[in-house]
C-alpha positions in Angstrom: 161.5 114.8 95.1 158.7 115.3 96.7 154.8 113.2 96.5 152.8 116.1 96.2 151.8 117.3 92.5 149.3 119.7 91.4 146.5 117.8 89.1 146.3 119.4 85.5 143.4 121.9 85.2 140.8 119.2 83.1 141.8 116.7 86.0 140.8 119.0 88.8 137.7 120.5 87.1 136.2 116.4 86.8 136.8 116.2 90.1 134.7 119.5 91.2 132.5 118.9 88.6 131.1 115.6 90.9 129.2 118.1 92.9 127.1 119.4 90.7 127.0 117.2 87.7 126.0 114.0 89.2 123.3 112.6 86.1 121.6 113.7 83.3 118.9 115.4 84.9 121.8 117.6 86.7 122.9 118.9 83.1 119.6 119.7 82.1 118.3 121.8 86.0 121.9 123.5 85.5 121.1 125.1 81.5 117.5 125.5 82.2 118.3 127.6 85.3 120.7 129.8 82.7 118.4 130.3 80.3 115.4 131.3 82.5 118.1 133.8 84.1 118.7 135.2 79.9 114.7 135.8 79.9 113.8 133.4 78.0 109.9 132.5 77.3 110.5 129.4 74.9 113.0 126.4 75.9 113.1 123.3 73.7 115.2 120.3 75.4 116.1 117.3 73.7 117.5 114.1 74.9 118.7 110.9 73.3 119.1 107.7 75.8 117.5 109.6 78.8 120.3 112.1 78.4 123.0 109.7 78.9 124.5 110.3 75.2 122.7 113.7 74.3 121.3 116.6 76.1 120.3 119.4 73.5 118.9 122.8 75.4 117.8 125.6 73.2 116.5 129.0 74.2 115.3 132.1 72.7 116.8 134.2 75.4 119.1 137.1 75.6 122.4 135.3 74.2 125.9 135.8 74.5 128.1 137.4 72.9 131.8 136.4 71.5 133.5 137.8 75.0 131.0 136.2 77.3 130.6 133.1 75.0 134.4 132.2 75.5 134.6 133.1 79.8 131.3 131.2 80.0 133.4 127.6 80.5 135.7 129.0 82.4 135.8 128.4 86.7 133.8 130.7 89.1 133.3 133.0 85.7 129.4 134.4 86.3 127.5 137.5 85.3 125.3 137.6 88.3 127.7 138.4 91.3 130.8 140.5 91.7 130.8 141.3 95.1 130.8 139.2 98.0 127.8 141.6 99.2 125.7 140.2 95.9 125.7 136.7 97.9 123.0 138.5 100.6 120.8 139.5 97.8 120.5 136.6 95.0 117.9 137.3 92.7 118.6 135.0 90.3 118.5 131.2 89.6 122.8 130.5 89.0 125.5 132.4 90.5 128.4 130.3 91.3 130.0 130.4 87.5 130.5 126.6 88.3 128.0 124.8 85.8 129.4 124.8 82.5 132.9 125.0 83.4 132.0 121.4 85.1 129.4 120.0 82.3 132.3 120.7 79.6 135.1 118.8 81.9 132.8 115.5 81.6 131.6 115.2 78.6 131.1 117.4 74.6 129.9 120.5 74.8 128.9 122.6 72.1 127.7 126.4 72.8 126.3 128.3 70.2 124.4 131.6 70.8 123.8 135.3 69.6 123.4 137.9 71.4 119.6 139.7 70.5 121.8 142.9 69.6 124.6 140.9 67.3 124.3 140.7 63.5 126.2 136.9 63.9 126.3 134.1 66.0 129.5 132.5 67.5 130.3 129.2 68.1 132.4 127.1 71.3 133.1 123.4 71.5 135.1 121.7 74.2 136.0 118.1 74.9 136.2 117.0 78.3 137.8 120.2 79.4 140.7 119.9 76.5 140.6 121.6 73.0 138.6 124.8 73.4 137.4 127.0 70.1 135.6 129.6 69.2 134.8 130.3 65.1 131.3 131.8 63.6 128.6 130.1 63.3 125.0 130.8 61.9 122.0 131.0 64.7 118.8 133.0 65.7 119.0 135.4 69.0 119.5 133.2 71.7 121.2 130.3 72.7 121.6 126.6 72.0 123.5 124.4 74.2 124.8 120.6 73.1 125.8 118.2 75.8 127.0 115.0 74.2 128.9 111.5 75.6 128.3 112.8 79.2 131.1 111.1 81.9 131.9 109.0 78.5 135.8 109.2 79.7 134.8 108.9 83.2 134.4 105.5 84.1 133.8 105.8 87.7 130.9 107.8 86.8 129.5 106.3 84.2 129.1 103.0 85.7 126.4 104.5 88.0 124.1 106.2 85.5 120.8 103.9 85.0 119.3 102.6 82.5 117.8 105.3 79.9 114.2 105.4 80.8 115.5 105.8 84.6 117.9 109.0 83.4 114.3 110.0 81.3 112.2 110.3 84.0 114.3 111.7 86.5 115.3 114.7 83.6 111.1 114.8 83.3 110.3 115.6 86.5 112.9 118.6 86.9 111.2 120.1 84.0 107.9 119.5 85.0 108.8 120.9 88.1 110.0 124.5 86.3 107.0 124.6 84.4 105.1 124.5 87.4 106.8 127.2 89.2 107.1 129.0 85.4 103.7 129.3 84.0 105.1 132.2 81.5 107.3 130.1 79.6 106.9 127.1 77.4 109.1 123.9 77.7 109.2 121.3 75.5 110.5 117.8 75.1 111.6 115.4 73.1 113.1 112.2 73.1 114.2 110.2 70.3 113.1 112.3 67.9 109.3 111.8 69.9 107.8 114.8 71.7 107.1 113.7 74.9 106.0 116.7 77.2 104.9 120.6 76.5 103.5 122.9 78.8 101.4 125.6 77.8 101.9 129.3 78.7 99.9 131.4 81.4 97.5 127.9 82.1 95.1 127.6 85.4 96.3 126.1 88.3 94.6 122.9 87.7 96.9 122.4 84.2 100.4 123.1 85.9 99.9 120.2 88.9 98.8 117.8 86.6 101.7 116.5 84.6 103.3 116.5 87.8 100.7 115.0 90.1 97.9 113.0 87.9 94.5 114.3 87.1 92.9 112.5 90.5 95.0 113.8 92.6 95.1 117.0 91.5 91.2 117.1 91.7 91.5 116.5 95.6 94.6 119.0 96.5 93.3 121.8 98.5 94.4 125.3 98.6 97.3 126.9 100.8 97.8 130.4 101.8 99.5 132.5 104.4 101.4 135.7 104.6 103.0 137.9 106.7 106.5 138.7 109.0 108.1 139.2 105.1 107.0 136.3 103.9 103.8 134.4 102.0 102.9 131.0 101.0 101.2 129.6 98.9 100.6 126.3 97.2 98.4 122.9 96.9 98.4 119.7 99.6 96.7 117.0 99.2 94.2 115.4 101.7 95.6 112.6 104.4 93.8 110.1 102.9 95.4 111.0 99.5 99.3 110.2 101.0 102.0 108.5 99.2 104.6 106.0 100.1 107.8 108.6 99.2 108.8 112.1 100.2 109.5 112.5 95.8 105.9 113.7 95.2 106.2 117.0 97.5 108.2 119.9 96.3 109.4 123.6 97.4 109.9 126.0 96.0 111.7 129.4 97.7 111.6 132.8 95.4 110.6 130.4 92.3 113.9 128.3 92.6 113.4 124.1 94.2 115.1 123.8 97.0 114.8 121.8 100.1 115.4 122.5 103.9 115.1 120.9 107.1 112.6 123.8 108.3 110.1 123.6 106.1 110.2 119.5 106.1 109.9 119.5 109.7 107.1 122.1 109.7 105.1 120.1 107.4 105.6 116.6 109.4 104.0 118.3 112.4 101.1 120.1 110.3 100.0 116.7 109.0 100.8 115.3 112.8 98.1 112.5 113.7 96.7 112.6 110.2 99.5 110.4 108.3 99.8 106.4 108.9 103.9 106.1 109.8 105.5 105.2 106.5 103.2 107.8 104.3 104.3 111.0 102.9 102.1 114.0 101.7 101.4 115.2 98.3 101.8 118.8 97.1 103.9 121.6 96.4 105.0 125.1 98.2 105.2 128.2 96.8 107.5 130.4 99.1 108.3 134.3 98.3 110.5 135.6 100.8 113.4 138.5 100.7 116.6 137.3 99.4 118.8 139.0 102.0 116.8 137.0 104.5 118.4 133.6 103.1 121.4 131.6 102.1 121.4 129.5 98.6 124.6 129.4 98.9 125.1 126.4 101.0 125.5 123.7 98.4 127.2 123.4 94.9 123.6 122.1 93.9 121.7 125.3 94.8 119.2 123.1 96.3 119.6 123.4 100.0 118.9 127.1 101.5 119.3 128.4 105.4 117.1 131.2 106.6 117.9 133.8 108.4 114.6 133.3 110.7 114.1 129.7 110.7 110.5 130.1 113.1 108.8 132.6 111.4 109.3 130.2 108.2 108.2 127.2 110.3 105.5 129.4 112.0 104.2 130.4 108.1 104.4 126.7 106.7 102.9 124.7 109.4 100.0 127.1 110.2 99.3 127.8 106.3 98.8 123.7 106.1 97.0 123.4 108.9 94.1 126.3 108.2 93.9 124.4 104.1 93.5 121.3 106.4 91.3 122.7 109.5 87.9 120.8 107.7 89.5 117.2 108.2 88.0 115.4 111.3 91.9 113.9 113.1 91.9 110.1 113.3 93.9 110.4 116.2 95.0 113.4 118.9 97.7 115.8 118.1 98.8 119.2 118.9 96.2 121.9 118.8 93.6 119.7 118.2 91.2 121.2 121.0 88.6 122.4 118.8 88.3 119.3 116.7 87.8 117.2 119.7 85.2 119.5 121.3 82.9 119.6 117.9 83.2 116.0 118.3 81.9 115.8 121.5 79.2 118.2 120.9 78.2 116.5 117.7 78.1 112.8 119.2 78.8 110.7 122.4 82.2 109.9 122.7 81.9 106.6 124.3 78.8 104.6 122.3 76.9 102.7 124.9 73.7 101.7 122.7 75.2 98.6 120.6 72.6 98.2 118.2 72.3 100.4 114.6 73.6 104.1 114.8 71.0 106.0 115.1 69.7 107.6 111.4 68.7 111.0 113.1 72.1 111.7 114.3 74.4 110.4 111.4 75.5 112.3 108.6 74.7 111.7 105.2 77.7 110.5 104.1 77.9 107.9 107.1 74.6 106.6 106.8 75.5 105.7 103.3 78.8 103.9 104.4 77.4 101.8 106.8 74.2 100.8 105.0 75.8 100.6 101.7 79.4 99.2 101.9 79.7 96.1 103.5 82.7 95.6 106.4 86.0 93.9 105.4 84.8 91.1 107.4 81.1 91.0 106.2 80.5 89.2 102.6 79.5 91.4 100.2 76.5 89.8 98.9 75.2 89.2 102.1 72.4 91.1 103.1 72.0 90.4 107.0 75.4 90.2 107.4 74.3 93.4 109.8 72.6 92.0 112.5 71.3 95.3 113.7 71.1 94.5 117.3 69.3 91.2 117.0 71.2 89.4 119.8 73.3 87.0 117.2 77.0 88.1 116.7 78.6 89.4 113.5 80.7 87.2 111.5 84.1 86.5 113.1 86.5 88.8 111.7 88.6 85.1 110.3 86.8 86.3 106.8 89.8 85.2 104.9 89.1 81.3 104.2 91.8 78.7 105.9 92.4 77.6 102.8 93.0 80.1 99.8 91.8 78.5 96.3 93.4 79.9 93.6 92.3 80.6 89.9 88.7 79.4 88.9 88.2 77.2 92.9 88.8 81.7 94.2 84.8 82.2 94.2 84.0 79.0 95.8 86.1 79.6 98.4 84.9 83.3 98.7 81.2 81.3 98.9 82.4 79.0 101.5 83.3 81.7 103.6 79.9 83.4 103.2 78.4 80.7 104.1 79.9 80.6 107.8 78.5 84.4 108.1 75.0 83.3 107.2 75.2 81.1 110.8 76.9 83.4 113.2 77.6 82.5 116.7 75.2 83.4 119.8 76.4 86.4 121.5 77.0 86.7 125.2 77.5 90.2 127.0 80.5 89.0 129.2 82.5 86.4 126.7 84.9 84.1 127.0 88.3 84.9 126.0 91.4 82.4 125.1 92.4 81.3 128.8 90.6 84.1 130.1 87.0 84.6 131.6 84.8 87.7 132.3 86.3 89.8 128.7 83.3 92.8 128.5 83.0 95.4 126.0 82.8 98.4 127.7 82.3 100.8 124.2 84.0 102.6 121.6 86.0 106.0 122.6 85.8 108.1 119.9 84.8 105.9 117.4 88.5 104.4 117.2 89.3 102.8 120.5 87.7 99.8 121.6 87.4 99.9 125.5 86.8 96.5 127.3 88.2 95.2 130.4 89.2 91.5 131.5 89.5 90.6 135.5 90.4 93.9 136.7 92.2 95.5 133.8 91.0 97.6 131.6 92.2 97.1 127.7 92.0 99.6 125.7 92.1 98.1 121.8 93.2 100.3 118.4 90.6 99.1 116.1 92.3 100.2 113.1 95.7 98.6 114.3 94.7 95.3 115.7 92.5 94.3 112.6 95.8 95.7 110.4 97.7 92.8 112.8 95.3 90.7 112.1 95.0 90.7 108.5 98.4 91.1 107.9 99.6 87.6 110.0 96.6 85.5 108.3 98.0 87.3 104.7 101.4 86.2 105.4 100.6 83.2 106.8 98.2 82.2 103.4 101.1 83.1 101.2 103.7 81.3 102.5 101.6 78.2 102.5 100.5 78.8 99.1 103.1 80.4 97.5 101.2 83.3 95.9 97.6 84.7 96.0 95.2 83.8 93.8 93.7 86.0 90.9 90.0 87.1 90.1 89.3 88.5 86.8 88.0 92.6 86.6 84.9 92.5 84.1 86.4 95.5 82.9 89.7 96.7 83.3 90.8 99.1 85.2 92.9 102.1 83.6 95.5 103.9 85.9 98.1 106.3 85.1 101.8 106.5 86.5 105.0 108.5 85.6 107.6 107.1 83.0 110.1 105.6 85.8 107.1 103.8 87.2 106.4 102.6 83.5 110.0 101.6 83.5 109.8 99.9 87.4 107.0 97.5 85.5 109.1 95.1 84.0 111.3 94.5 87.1 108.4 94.1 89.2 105.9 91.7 87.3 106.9 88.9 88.9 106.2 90.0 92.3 102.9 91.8 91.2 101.8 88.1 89.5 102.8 86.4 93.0 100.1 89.3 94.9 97.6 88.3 92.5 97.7 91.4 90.2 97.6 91.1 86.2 98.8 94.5 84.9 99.6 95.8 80.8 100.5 98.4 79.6 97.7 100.1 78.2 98.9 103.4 76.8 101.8 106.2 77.3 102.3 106.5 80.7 99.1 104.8 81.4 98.8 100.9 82.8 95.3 98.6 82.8 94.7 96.5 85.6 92.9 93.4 84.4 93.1 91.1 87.9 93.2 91.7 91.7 93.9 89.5 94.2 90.7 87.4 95.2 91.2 88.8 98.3 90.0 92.3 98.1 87.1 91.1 95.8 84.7 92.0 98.8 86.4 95.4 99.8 84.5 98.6 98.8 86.9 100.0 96.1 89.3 96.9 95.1 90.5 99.1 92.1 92.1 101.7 94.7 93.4 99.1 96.8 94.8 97.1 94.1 96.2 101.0 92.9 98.2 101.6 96.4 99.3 97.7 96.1 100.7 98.6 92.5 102.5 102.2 93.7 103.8 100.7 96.7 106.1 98.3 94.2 106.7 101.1 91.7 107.5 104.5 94.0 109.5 102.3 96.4 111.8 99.2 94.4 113.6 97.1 97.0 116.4 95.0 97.0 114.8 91.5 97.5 111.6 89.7 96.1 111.0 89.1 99.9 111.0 92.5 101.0 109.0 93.7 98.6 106.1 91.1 99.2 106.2 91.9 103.2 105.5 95.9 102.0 102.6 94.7 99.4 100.8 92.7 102.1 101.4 95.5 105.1 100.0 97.9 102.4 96.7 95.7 101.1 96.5 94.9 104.8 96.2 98.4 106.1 93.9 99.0 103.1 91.8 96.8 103.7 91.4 97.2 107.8 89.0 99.1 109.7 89.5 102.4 109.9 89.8 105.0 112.7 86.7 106.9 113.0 84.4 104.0 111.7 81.6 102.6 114.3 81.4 99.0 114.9 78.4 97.1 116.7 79.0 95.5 119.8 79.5 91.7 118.1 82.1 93.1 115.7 83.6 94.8 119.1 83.8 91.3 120.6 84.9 89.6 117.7 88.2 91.7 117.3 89.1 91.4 120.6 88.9 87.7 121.0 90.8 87.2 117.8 93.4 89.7 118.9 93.9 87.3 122.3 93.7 83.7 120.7 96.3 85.0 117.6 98.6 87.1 120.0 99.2 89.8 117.7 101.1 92.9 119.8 101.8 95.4 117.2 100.9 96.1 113.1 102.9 95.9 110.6 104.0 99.8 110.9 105.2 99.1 114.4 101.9 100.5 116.3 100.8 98.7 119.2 97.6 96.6 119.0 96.3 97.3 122.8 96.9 99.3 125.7 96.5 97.4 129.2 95.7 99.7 132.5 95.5 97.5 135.8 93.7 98.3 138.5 96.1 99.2 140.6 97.4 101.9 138.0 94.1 103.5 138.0 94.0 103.9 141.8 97.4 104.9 142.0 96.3 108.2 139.4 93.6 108.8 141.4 95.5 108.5 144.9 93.5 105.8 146.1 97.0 103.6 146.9 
């Protein structure tokens, strides 16, 4: 006899069904998408234990009737395509006929619906892909479709669902996402007999990105638009400045359906090229209406990948659309096409600032002038009024503001004090300085107000001011904590209110321990809303602690590792990078020298992201480039 045996029908179905069922969230994208393709304008969802036991999906759409109802669960049985010509031209969300033939193979499913032009309502129930029926039943027009004990009888599958406020989340965000792209109709939710989302109909733009995005962030997204070769975008991105640590919080959507592709990733990566720290992800969404015929949905069970028929023109579209919504934002470093940034910035200032003393007030703009006279430098003490020392021959602090020995709890100010009391004597200043086993170090300026130019017995070093204070911070950080164990706290006078997403709310418990070791006291404050009531003493002097103490808390939330020790090395790259200079920020001459001897005695080569610290050019290079060897 031979091995080979063809698996029962129920048996085979499970299997398929792997592909497009994977979680709750699958189950409710698959009868959401069916009953926006029956017109509906109202869908109610609701779920019990994230959707792991219940999934309830009710729609006042076009219905089925008796004949329909009963193919409906059966394989590759769809009212959408009949030809294989239809599959150039899909106009509609669902088309395979694979989604409830594989929801009722792995779990309880219970159809009932009437068609708007039927006088009675029918009726289906099937268990696990066994015991199908049909018998009358009693409903309004439209459709109501029960999902109960999903993979209960599939152990292998069960075993890898998460925890219910996980499952939650994840089936939030897909229907926040279709009320985004579906302003016309209104979803609702509930969970545990608790409404927990509804959208409203026909709102302003501003009221569909914020359950997905936040209030804040939503206030700094800026406006995208392109159009033409067949095609137009549109859509919101956030600012640079404004990135997140995860590709989740940007979304696509092609002829109103999410999808994701290659193309359009890649187009955005080298839109935002030079503008994004490595590691950071932007913020926003896509709108992307293009002819059917001109691409493929049908490359995944999921309906969520898509290949294009013109891949350029829709990279072309996407990347220049970005760039145009972005074309106001001054680049922190060079990239591609960037000639007419860098030629307003050398027409509005010198690129190489010789005159060490204050910036000149005539020449700086509004907003800078209010930076550097108003908000002290991570290294300067905040309370600390000559900590500039405005050309007067003495050196700035050292940039060692973090004390050798970290206090904790109530001994956190006096060590703060302690260290403001070694800026209030700085060191003399000397135009060539000595370095660490090195003599003759001389700042030659700062290029672009970024790159710290100095050069050391006939080399010239060429210093990332943002990187090599990121090195610097983030050794001394690591170095404090291991010694210590944890950082020490200081006390908001009022708390801070932030607001996250319910996985993030659900992340909070998991990572308390390792936000109490960074120095951060968090609560839960309200629904999906958190109070920070400490920081780590640390940031205390930093311009906007809160925000820092924000990306610190998101960094453990958006991104959960595997190991307490992991997740600590992220926290302090992340406050260190926070709390570094920036790109684009000018420094006096002592600050200048300051950075670069500490870069030398502490050895640091590269931050935490990988970037180098410095740049070294001998002399010989430079007459070689100029053919002088």
């Amino acid at each position: 006899m031979g091995k080979i045996k063809r698996l029962p029908v129920h048996v085979a179905n499970q299997i398929a069904a792997g592909e497009v069922v994977e979680r709750p969230a699958s189950v409710v994208k698959e009868l959401v998408e069916n009953a926006l393709d029956a017109g509906a304008d109202r869908i109610d969802i609701r779920l019990h234990q994230g959707g792991k036991s219940l999934i309830e999906v009710r729609d006042n759409g076009e219905g089925l009737s008796r004949e329909d109802l009963e193919l409906a669960v059966m394989p590759h049985a769809t009212s959408k395509i009949f030809e294989p010509e239809d599959l150039c031209s899909i106009n509609t969300l669902g088309f395979r006929g694979e989604a409830l033939a594989s929801i009722s193979s792995v779990s309880r499913l219970t159809i009932r619906s009437r068609h708007r032009q039927a006088e009675e309502a029918w009726e289906l129930t099937v268990s696990f892909g066994r015991d199908l029926k049909v018998v009358p039943a009693g409903s309004p027009p439209g459709s109501s479709v029960l999902v109960q004990d999903l993979f209960l009888e599939i152990p292998a599958r069960y075993k890898f669902l998460k925890r219910r406020q996980t499952e939650l989340s994840r089936c939030l965000k897909v229907i926040r996402a279709f009320a985004l792209c579906w302003p016309e109709v209104v979803f609702s939710v509930r969970n545990e007999k608790r409404e927990i989302f509804r959208s409203k109909r026909a709102v302003s733009e501003t009221d569909r990105l914020e359950p997905l995005f936040g209030t804040e962030l939503t206030a700094s997204m800026r406006k995208i638009s392109g159009s033409g070769e067949g095609m137009e975008v549109e859509g919101f991105i956030a600012p640079p400045e404004e990135a997140r640590l995860s590709s989740r919080h940007f979304y696509f959507f092609l002829n109103r359906r999410q999808v994701t592709s290659p193309v359009m990733w890649k187009a955005v990566h080298e839109a935002l090229r030079g503008r994004l720290v490595r590691g950071n992800y932007p913020a926003g969404v896509l709108f992307i209406h293009i002819a059917p015929e001109l691409v493929d949905v049908n490359v995944h069970p999921s309906k969520s990948e898509v290949r294009f028929h013109r891949p350029d023109q829709v990279y072309r579209m996407i990347y220049h659309s970005i760039k145009r919504a972005l074309s106001c934002e001054f680049k922190a470093y060079g990239s591609e096409d960037g000639s007419e940034a860098i030629e307003s910035a050398l027409n509005d200032q010198a690129c190489i600032r010789e005159d060490f003393s204050s910036p000149d007030e005539e020449n700086t703009p509004a907003g800078l002038k209010e930076l550097l006279t108003q908000t002290p430098l991570p290294w300067q003490s905040p309370k600390d009024p000559e900590a500039d020392t405005k050309g007067s021959g003495k050196t700035g602090s050292s940039l060692s503001w973090m004390p050798a020995n970290t206090a904790s709890g109530s001994n956190a100010l006096a060590a703060r004090e302690k260290t403001k009391t070694e800026y209030d004597h700085p060191k003399p200043s000397e135009s060539v300085f000595q370095g660490p086993g090195q003599e003759g170090i001389r700042i030659i300026g700062q290029f672009r107000q970024s790159y710290i130019l100095a050069e050391m017995q006939n080399r010239l070093l060429i210093f990332d001011q943002h990187a090599a204070h990121e090195a610097l911070l983030f050794k001394r950080m690591s170095d404090e904590f291991e010694k210590e164990g944890r950082f020490a706290q200081e006390k908001l006078l009022f708390p801070h209110v932030m607001e996250v997403d319910p996985g993030m709310m659900q992340a909070l418990d998991e990572a308390s321990g390792t936000l109490r070791e960074m120095g951060l006291e968090v609560a839960l404050f309200g629904e999906n809303q958190i109070a920070i009531r400490s920081v780590p003493y640390l940031i205390g002097g930093a311009g906007e602690p809160v925000k820092v103490a924000e990306s610190i808390i998101r960094q453990l939330l958006e991104n959960p590792v595997r190991t307490g020790t992991e997740a600590l090395r992220k926290c302090i790259s992340r406050l260190a990078c926070s709390m570094a200079v920036k790109a684009n920020q000018p420094l006096h001459r002592e600050q200048m020298e300051s950075l670069v001897t500490e870069c030398m005695e502490e050895g640091v080569t590269n931050c935490p992201h990988g970037r180098p610290v410095m740049k070294e050019i001998s002399m010989s290079e430079l007459e070689k480039v100029f053919f002088r060897q």
